[in-house]
C-alpha positions in Angstrom: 104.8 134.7 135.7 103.2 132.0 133.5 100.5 129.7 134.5 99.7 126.1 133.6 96.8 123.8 135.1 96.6 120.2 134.0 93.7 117.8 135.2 92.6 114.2 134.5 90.2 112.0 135.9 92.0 108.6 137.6 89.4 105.9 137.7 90.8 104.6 141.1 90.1 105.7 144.7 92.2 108.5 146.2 93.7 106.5 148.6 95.5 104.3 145.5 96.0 107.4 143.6 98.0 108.9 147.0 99.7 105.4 147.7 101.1 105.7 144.3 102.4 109.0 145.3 104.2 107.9 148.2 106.1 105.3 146.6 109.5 105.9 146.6 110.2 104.6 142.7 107.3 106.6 142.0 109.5 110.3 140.3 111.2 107.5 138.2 108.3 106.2 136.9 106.6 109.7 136.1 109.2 111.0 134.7 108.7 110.5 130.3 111.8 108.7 129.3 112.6 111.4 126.3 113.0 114.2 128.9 116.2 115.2 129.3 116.0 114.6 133.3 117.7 112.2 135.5 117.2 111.5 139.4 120.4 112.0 141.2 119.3 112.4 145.0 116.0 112.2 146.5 115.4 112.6 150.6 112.6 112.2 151.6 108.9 111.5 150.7 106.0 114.3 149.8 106.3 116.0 153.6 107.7 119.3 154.1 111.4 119.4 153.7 111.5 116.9 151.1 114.0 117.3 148.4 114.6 116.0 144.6 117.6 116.7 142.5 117.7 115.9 139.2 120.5 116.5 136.5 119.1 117.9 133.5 121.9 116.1 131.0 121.4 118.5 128.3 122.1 121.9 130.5 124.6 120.2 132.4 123.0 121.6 135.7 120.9 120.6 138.3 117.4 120.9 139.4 116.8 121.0 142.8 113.3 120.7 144.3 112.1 121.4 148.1 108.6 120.2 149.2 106.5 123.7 150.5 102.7 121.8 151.3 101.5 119.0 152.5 98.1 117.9 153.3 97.4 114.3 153.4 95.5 112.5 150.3 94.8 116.3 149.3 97.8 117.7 148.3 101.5 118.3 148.1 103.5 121.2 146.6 107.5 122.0 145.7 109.1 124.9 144.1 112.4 125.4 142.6 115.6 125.4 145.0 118.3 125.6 141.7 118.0 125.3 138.7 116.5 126.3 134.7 113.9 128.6 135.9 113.8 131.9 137.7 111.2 130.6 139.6 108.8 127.2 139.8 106.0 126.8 142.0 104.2 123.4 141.4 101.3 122.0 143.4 99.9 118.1 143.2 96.3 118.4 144.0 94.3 115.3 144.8 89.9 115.1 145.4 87.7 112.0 145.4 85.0 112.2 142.3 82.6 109.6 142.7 84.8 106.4 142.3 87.4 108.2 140.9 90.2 110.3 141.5 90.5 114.1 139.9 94.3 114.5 139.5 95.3 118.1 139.0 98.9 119.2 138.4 99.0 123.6 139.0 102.6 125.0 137.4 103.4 128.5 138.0 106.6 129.1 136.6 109.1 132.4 135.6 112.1 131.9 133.2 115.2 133.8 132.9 115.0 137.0 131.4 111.6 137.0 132.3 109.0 139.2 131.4 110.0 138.5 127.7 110.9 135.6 127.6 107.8 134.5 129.5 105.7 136.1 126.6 108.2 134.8 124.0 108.4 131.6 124.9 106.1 130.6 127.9 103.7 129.3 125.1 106.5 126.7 124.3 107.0 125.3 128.1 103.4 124.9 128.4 103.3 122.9 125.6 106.1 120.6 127.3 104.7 120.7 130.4 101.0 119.3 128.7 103.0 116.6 127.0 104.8 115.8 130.3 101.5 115.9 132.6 99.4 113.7 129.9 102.5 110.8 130.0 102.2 111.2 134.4 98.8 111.0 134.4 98.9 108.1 132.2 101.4 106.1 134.3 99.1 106.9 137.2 96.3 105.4 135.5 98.2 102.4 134.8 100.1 101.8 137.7 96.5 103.1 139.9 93.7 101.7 138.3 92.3 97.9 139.7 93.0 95.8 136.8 
């Protein structure tokens, strides 16, 4: 299993940070407009149960994600249903730091053919995933912060 932990400071309160969160538009806005994913179905908010399906156009498959935690303005989680990896485990955690936010985004992830290819090219996901979690925090920054 491979682990991955990205973590920003928002300079907005936790309950703008959340609110964000909630809104329904919000996946398509956090998700980098070079990755090779595409919303198809969504049911659902962040609660338990809640699922996401993306198509990833360049697999020709689909990536289907189930909602696992949920704690309000702390945290949510959702792990993989179907799709690319053997196994995906990914938890949105939220705290208050002073005026601001601490966003932190905890990936624990298997691929196929794992344990080797999690040696072999884990290193290459996570740097993916570090370009994927700098463009969401980003957005959340933007889209968060009082202007």
């Amino acid at each position: 299993m491979v682990k991955f932990q990205y973590t920003s400071l928002i300079p907005a309160p936790l309950a703008a940070v959340w609110a964000f969160h909630e809104r329904p538009e919000a996946i398509q806005l956090l998700t980098p407009p070079d990755t090779p994913l595409v919303v198809e179905k969504r049911t659902g908010g962040l609660e338990i149960g809640a699922r996401i399906t993306f198509r990833v156009t360049h697999l020709k498959l689909l990536w289907v994600a189930e909602h696992t935690e949920y704690e309000y303005q702390r945290l949510f989680a959702d792990r993989q249903v179907q799709g690319p990896f053997r196994s995906w485990h990914h938890r949105h955690l939220f705290t208050a730091e002073g005026d601001g936010t601490r966003l932190t985004d905890e990936v624990e992830f298997t691929l196929p053919l794992s344990p080797l290819s999690d040696w072999l090219v884990g290193w290459a996901v996570k740097l993916q995933l570090k370009a994927m979690f700098r463009y969401r925090h980003s957005v959340t920054r933007l889209e968060t912060v009082i202007k």
